[in-house]
C-alpha positions in Angstrom: 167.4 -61.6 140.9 164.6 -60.2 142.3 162.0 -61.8 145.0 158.5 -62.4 143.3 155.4 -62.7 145.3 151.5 -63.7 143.9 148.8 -60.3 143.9 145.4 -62.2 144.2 142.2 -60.4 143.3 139.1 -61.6 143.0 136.2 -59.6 141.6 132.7 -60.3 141.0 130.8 -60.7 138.3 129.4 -56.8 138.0 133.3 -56.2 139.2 134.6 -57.7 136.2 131.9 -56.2 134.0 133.2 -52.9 134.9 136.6 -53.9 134.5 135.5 -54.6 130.8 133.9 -51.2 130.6 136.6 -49.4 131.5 139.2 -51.4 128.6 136.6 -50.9 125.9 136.0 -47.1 126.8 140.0 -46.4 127.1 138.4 -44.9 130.5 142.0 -43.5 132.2 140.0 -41.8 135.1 137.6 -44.8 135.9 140.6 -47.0 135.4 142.6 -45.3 138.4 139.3 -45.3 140.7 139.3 -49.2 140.0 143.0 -50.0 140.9 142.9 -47.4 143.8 139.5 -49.4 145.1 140.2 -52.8 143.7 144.3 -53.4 144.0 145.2 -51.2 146.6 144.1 -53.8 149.8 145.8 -56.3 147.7 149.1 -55.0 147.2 149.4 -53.7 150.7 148.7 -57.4 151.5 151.4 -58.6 149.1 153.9 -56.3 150.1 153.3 -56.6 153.9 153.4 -60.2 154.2 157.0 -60.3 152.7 
């Protein structure tokens, strides 16, 4: 079985409004720029504290 391990991210309000933007627009390219800028710290974070 496999190890699992908690990815925190906490956006802010606008943060989260352009999260919503993106979903409703089906926006692939904005979608990428927001994990690269949003969930990349965060994973690196995850995967180097294990």
């Amino acid at each position: 079985m496999s190890e699992k391990r908690t990815l925190l991210l906490t956006l802010s309000a606008g943060e989260l409004q352009e999260l919503q933007r993106i979903l409703l627009d089906e926006d692939a390219q904005a979608a990428l720029r927001f994990l690269q800028e949003h969930l990349r710290p965060a994973l690196h974070r995850a995967l180097d504290s294990g």
